[in-house]
N, C-alpha and C positions, 0 to 999 in steps of 0.2 A: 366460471370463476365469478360468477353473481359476489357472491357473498365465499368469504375465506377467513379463514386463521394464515395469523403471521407473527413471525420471532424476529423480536427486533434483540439483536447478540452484538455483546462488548466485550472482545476480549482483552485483558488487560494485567501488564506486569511492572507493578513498582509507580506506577501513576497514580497515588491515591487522590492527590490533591483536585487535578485533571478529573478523575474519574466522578469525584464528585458533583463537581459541575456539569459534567455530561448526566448524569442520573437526574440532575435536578432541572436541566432542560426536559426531561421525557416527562418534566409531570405536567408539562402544558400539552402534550404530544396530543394530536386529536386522533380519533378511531372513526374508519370510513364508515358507512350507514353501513347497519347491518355485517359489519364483516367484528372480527374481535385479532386481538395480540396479548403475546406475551411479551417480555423482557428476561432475555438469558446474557449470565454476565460467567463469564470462564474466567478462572484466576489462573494465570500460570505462571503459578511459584513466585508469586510474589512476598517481601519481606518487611516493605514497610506496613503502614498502616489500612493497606486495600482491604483488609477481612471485613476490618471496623468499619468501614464505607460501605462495602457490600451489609452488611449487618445493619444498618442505620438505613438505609435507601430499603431494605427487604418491608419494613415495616411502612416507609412515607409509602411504597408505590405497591403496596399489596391488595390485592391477591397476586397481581402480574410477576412482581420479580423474583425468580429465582437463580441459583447459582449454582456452580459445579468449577472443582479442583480439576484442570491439568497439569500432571507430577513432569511429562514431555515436554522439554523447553522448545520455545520457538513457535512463532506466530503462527503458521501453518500447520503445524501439531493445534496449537488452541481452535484454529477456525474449523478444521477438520472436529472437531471433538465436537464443536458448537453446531456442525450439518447434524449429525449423526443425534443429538440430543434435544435438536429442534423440534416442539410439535410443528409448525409452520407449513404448511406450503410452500410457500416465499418465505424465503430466509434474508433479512435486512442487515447487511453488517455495516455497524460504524466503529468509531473508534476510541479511547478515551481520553480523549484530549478534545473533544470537539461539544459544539452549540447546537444541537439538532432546530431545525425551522419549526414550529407547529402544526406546518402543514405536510411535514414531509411524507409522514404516512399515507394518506390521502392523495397525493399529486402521488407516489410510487405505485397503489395500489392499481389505480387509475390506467397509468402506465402499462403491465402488464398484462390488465383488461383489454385497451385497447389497441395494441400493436402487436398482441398474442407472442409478446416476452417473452424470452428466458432468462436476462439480466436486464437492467435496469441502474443505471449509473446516472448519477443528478454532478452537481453544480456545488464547489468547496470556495470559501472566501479565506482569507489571514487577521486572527487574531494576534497583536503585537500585545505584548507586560505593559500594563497601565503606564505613561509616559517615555515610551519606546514606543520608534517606529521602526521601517524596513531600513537596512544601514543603505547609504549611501554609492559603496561599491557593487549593489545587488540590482542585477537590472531585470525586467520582467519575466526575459525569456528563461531565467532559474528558479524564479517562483514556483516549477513545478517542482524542486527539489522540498521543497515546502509542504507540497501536495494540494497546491493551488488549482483549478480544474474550472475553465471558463472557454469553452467551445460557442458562444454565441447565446442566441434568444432563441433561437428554431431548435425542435426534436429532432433526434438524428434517430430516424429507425434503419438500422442494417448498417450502424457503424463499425469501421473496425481501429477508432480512437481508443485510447485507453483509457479506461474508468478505472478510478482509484478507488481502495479500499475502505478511504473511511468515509464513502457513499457508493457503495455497493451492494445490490440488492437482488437477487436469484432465487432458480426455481431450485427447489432441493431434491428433487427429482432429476434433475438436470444437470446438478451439480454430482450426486453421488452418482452417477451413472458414466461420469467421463474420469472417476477417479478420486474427486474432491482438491483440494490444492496439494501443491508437491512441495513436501516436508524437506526436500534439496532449498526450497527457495525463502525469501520469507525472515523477517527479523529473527534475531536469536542473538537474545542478553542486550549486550552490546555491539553485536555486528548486523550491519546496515544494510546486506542484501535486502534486493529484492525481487520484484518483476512476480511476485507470483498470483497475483490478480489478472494478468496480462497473458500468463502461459491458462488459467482457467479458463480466460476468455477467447482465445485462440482453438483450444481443443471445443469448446460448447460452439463454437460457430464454425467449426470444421464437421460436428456434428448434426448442423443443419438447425443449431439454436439461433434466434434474433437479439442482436444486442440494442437497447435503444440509450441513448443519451438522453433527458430530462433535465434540461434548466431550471424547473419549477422545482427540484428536489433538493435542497440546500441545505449544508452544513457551515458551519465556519470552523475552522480550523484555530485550535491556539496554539500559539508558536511560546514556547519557554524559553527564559531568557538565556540558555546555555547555546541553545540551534541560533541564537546571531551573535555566535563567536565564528572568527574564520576555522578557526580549527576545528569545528564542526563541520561546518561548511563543505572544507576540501574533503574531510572525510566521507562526508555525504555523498560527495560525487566522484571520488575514487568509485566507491559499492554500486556506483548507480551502472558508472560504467562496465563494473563487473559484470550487475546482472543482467544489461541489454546483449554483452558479448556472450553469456551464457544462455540464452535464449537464443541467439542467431546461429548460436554451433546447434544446439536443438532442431532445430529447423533446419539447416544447412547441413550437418553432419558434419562438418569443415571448420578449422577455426581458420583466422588469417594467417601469415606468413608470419613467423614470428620476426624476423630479422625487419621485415618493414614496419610491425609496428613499434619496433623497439627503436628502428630510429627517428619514428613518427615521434615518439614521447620523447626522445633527446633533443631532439630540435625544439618542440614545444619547453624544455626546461631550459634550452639554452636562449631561445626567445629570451627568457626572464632578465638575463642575464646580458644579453642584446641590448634590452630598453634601460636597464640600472646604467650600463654604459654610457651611452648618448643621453641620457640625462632623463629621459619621459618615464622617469619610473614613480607616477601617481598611484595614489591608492587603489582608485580604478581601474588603473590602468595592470598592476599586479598582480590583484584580485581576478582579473578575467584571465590574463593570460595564467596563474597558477590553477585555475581550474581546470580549466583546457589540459594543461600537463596534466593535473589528476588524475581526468579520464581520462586520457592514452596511457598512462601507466595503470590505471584498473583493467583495460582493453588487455595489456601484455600482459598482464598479471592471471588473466583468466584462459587467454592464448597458451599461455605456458603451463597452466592446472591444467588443461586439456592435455594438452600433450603430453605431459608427464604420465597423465594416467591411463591415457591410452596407449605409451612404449609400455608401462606397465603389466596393462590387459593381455599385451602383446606376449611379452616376456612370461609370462605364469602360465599362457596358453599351451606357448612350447614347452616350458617344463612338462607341462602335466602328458602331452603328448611322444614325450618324450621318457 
């Protein structure tokens, strides 16, 4: 892997504004010695003005950028499309909403030269709306709902932390061979699952692939001014918690007791209602504990889609055997 080709891919729906600023970061983008890349941007199905973005950036960053329609909604549908249509070796994915670093191609390539890689996950900061900051009830440790990603200053070779999406970078080799991402997981439109960077990277290192973390590989994240509304917020972590409890039945086969976590989440809502009582009902003080209930109700929420569909499975079995 002296010298290589590499696809840096954006996929992207209804982000034009976003998208454009991620294009216009890639035109300081440096290219390693000797190695070369392209830029591939998957539209999926978007309505606003993305075409005219893509169309406008096809010309600033040409010969490199080109693009390709997925008609399959859902972010995992696009990223699967974008392995399969990558000339690349390494396939780099970010996202369109983000700052890419100058360097980040260079410190990634680098990476999987020297730790004989199969993914490759760097280091995301928070961009807040020009005179906006982080609100005040947001405490660090849900910045990752954000997709804030800061493991330190040291490489982690043979981690098994999660690297986030919109600094993720793989062998495509490695990646089609364990299946590609699962179109079960994965944004779609408006709903907020997730976890499917984290079920890729579990199968690629169950496979005998190296995952390394990269701090030198930095993106910065922009946060739009809708994501610091709390009503986004809860909603965010309702899904988050869905998709870690769908992932753990994945792995486990099992979901939990539904009965206990259902009165895990009533206790957590009655919490709320505990502290409005006695008086300690601050801002922050709300906002944490309505999270919390969030996710134990995304927890039951997915406990229960488990079960349901496996009395289901059950039930059609015996018909048919019957």
């Amino acid at each position: 892997m002296s010298a290589m080709f590499v696809t840096v891919t954006i996929q992207t729906y209804n982000h034009a504004k976003t998208l454009a600023i991620t294009l216009e970061s890639l035109r300081i983008l440096r290219c390693p010695n000797g190695s070369d890349y392209e830029i591939l941007v998957v539209n999926n199905n978007s309505s606003d003005d993305t075409a005219d973005v893509i169309q406008r950036y096809a010309k600033i960053l040409a010969p490199r950028l080109h693009s390709i329609f997925e008609s399959r909604q859902g972010l995992s549908h696009a990223r699967n499309r974008a392995l399969k249509e990558a000339k690349g070796e390494i396939v780099c994915f970010t996202d369109d909403d983000v700052r890419v670093d100058p360097e980040w191609l260079i410190v990634i390539t680098e990476a999987f030269k020297k730790y004989d890689a199969s993914i490759v996950g760097g280091r995301s900061y928070l961009i807040f709306p020009e005179g906006m900051q982080k609100p005040e009830w947001l405490t660090e440790r849900f910045e990752k709902f954000w997709s804030r990603l800061d493991y330190g200053d040291e490489v982690l070779v043979g981690t098994d932390k999660d690297l986030y999406g919109l600094n993720f970078s793989i062998l495509k080799e490695a990646a089609l061979k364990v299946g590609g991402f699962d179109s079960n997981l994965g944004r779609n439109g408006k709903c907020l699952i997730s976890g499917e960077e984290k079920d890729l990277q579990d199968r690629i290192a169950q496979a005998g692939g190296i995952l390394v973390y990269e701090p030198n590989a930095i993106v910065g994240h922009i946060i739009p001014e809708h994501r610091l509304r709390k009503r986004w917020f809860l909603k965010r972590v309702f899904w988050g918690a869905v998709s870690f409890e769908r992932l753990r039945i994945r792995k486990e086969g099992e979901c939990a007791s539904v009965l206990g976590v259902f009165i895990h989440a009533v206790r957590c809502s009655l919490s709320i209602v505990k502290s409005w009582l006695l008086g300690d009902f601050s801002l922050v003080t709300f906002m944490h504990k309505a999270l919390y209930a969030c996710s134990a109700w995304g927890l039951f929420y997915e406990d229960v889609r488990f079960g349901s569909l496996r009395r289901f499975s059950r039930m059609r079995g015996s018909c048919e055997r019957s």
